[in-house]
Structure formats: structure tokens, C-alpha cells
C-alpha positions, 0 to 999 in steps of 0.5 A, a space after each residue: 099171628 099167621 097173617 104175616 107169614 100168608 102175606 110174605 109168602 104171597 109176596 114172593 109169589 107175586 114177584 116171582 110169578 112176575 119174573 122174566 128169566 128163570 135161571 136153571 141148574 146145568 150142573 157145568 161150569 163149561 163156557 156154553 155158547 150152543 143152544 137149540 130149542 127143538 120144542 115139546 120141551 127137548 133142547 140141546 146145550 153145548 160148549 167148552 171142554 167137550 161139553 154138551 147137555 140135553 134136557 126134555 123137560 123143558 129145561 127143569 132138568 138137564 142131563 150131562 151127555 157122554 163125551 164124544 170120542 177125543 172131543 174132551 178139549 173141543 170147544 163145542 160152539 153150535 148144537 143142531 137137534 131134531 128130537 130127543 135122540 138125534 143131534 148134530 154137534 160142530 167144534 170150533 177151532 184151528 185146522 182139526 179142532 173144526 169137527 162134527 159128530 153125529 148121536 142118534 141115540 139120546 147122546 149116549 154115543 157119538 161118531 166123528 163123521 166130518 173133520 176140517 179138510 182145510 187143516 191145518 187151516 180154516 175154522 168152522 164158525 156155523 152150522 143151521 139146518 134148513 126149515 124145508 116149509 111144508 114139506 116135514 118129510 125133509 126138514 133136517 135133512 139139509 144142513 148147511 156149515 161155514 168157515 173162516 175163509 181159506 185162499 180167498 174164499 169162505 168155506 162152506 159146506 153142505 149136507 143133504 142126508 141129515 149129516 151124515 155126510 158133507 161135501 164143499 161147496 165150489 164154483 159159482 156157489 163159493 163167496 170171496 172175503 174181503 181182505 180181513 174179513 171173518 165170521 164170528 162165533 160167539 153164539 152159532 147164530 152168524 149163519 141163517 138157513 131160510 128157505 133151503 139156502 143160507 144167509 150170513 153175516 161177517 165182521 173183521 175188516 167189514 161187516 156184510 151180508 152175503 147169500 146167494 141169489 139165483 137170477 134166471 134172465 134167458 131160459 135154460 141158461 141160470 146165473 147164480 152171484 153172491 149178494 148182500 149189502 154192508 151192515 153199520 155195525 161196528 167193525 174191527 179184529 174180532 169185532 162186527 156182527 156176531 148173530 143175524 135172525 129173520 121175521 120171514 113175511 109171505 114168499 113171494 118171487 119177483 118177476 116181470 113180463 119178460 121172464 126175468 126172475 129172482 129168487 133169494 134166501 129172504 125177499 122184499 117182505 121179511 124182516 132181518 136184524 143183524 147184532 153185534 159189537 165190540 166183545 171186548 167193550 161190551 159197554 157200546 151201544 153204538 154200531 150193535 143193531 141193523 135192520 134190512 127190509 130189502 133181502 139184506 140187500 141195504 142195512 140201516 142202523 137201529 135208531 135205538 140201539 140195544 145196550 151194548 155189544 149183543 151175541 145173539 138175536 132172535 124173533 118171538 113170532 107168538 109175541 112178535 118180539 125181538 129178543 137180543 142178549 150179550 154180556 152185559 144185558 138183554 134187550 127187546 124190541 117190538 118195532 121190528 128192531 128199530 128201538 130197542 128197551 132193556 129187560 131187567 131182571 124182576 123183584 125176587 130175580 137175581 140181580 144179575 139174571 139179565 146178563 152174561 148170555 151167549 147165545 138164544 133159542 128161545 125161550 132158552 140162553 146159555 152163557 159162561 160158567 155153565 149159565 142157562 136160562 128160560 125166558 118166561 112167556 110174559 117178559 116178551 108181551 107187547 
């Protein structure tokens, strides 16, 4: 008589311990598309109706922070953490809804410390802080942030005091626009901070890769350009790459004899994959992935694409897995995003755990009525 209820139990333990996405308690039903995994188990959340969340138990709780000040209408779409007490948060939104506001506190007080200058035009659209490699005194002191463009040109901004305070990038740093050319916001993930410079991706009337490359031919003088390539990915209003993430090789700096070097955000030996779509028909594959081995120079579509229009990508350096999400699914790639293979939901997983995902750090997602989920360690094995 005991037998059954043993061999039952066991069988939930062996479907459950096979799981792929842990689907967690948030207590919000706000939009959330901010995430940032800080790691030792902190993480940040963010979204819609002011809304930001903090968890440091890897996520088995998350706790509701205090609204920062006229912030309960804002729409919170990118989060940037550096421990437990200090974050950075960035509203989207015309004009003066693009704000950022600073807590150092664990979120139990936030201040205003940058409003849009462009209002009533622009829109912030990106925030990433800079890994500065091997030197851990600076990391998080510089920040980068992005807007849709304004007379021409995309916005941007810098930070170089862990942002406190930011100042616009002009001259031959500033990045024309093409003629309807946007940056999309869906997952805070359009804009890529690699070694202290930044990379982004845009969508609209084209989809492309832009950063800066410093090319040093005739010593003192320096000439700085804005390179990139274009991205085979869907295109159109609110349509193209929506998330870009790298597999970073070893650095390396080009040169030859006569002096003449380059010196990019990403180099011949990393891996970058871009995604993206058409939001509104989530359901096509095609034109959703590329691949640039070449410092976004060149792009070539994937040859499996994912299943359908995807927010947000992101590399598992310890699996050496791509995991990509969207609405409809989440896919995962371990050819450096050439093919892509669906992750569905396990026995005993909710039948819908796979989808309805803004935004990634893994091993974390965030999505519309308050979702949040943790990927587990085995679902990204090779």
C-alpha cells in the first residue's frame, strides 16, 4: 500500500529535477523587460508602473523596492546592479520620461541624477556598464547610454563616476541615423559594453551594427569613425534587432609593419550574434538571427534560425551555450548561433514555461505580467 504513493513521489522528483525553467514568485503583475544578474545570487528586476525588484537569494525571493521619486508612471525598461545596495535604473519614454536614478542603499531610497536633455525629444533606449577586464577597481565605473536619434544623430551618453553624473558624447564620437533608423527597447540588451567602448545594434528602416573604431595611421594624429555592417534581419517600424550579445575570444590588436593599427570594441577572434524580428508577428522565423566573426564588420544570417522573433540573447560561457527568448519561445544554440533548437518546457514544467520572455541574464528572464524565471544548470548542457 505504501509503494504507490513512493513511486509517484519519485516520479515527480525525476521530472522536476529534470526541468529547464523555474518559474518564480515576483509578487507584480508589472511588464518587466530590466534584468541583471550581479551573481553570489543578487539580481535586479525592473519594468512598467515604476516598478523594480531585488532578490539576493538567487531568486527564491524577491523583494518589491521603494518607488523612486515621480517614478510610479515610468516604464523602467533597463537595470544595471553592482551589489546588493547599488544600482543604477534607466526609464524609457518621450522627452522627460527617459530618466536615471541612482540607489546605494539596497533600493530603500533612490535619487533623480539624470533627466533626457533633448525633452521634449529623444528617448533612452540603452544603459550597459563596462567590464573594465582585469582591473576590478574600475569595473562599473563606466557606463554607457543610448538614444533614438535626435537631428540626425543617435544620442549618447557617458559615465565615468558609476553614474552619478553623465555627459553627451559629441563630435567625431556622435553616430549619424539613417533616415528612420531606431533603437529598439524590448530587453535593454540593443546596446553592448566591451572592453571600455560600445557596440549597438538598430532596427527601423535598416538594421546595423555601429561602434567606434580608433584607427591610428600617422602618430600623434588619431581618427576615430564609426563602423559596423548591415544585419539580415528583419526590418521595418518597430521591427529589426532588438538584442546583440558576444562570445569575446582572446584580444588581440591588429597591426602591421608600418605602424598602422586598429583598435575596435570587438576583434576578428569574437563571436557576436544579434536577434531580433517582427514583435507584432512573433511567429516568423526568418530574418531573427545573425552572426559577425569579423568585429560586426559583416553579418550572415543563421542557417537555423530561432523560432520566431526573439528580444534577447545571451552566451553561457560555462556551457558554451547561446540562449535566445521571446514571446513565443526560447531557443538555444551550441554552434556559435549558426543553428538554433527549441528548449521546451519539461514534464512537470508549466506548459507555457518556455515562453512570454522579455529579456535575459542568465540564468535569469523577465516577462509581461510579472514573469520571472531561472534557467537550470542542466537545460544549456551541449
Amino acid at each position: 500500500m505504501r509503494s504507490l504513493p513512493f513511486i509517484f513521489f519519485l516520479s515527480l522528483f525525476v521530472h522536476s529535477a529534470h526541468a529547464q525553467w523555474v518559474i518564480q514568485e515576483s509578487n507584480t503583475t508589472a511588464n518587466l523587460s530590466g534584468i541583471h544578474n550581479v551573481g553570489g545570487g543578487i539580481a535586479w528586476a525592473s519594468g512598467t508602473q515604476g516598478t523594480i525588484l531585488r532578490t539576493a537569494d538567487e531568486g527564491n525571493t524577491w523583494q518589491r523596492c521603494a518607488t523612486a521619486p515621480n517614478a510610479e508612471k515610468l516604464d523602467f525598461r533597463g537595470i544595471q546592479a553592482f551589489d546588493q545596495n547599488t544600482a543604477i535604473v534607466m526609464s524609457s519614454g518621450p522627452g522627460a520620461q527617459s530618466r536615471i536614478y541612482k540607489t546605494t542603499d539596497g533600493c530603500l531610497t533612490w535619487s533623480l541624477v539624470f533627466t533626457n536633455p533633448d525633452a521634449p525629444n529623444g528617448s533612452f533606449k540603452g544603459i550597459q556598464f563596462v567590464d573594465t577586464v582585469g582591473e576590478d577597481r574600475d569595473r562599473g565605473r563606466i557606463g554607457d547610454l543610448i538614444g533614438d536619434p535626435v537631428s540626425g544623430k543617435f544620442v549618447e551618453f557617458r559615465t565615468y563616476d558609476y553614474g552619478q553624473t553623465w555627459g553627451k558624447i559629441e563630435g567625431a564620437w556622435r553616430t549619424s541615423a539613417k533616415r528612420g533608423e531606431i533603437l529598439l527597447a524590448a530587453s535593454n540588451s540593443a546596446l553592448l559594453g566591451v572592453r571600455s567602448w560600445r557596440l549597438f545594434v538598430t532596427g527601423g528602416a535598416v538594421s546595423r551594427s555601429r561602434t567606434i573604431e580608433e584607427d591610428v595611421k600617422h602618430d600623434p594624429t588619431v581618427y576615430l569613425k564609426s563602423v559596423g555592417g548591415d544585419i539580415p534581419l528583419q526590418h521595418g517600424a518597430s521591427v529589426g534587432a532588438a538584442s546583440v550579445a558576444v562570445h569575446l575570444g582572446p584580444a588581440e590588436t591588429i597591426a602591421d609593419p608600418s605602424s598602422k593599427y586598429i583598435v575596435r570594441a570587438v576583434h576578428s577572434g569574437d563571436i557576436l550574434v544579434a536577434v531580433g524580428g517582427d514583435p507584432q508577428h512573433p511567429e516568423i522565423s526568418v530574418g531573427t538571427c545573425a552572426i559577425s566573426t569579423d568585429g560586426s564588420l559583416h553579418w550572415s544570417a543563421a542557417e537555423v534560425p530561432p523560432g520566431g522573433y526573439r528580444s534577447s540573447v545571451a552566451y553561457n560561457a560555462d556551457a558554451k551555450t547561446w540562449v535566445t527568448v521571446g514571446p513565443n519561445g526560447t531557443d538555444i544554440s551550441t554552434d556559435e548561433g549558426r543553428s538554433w533548437r527549441a528548449l521546451k518546457p519539461s514534464p512537470g514544467e508549466p506548459a507555457d514555461a518556455d515562453k512570454n520572455w522579455n529579456a535575459l541574464s542568465l540564468p535569469f528572464a523577465v516577462g509581461p505580467d510579472g514573469r520571472i524565471g531561472k534557467l537550470r544548470t542542466n537545460a544549456v548542457k551541449p
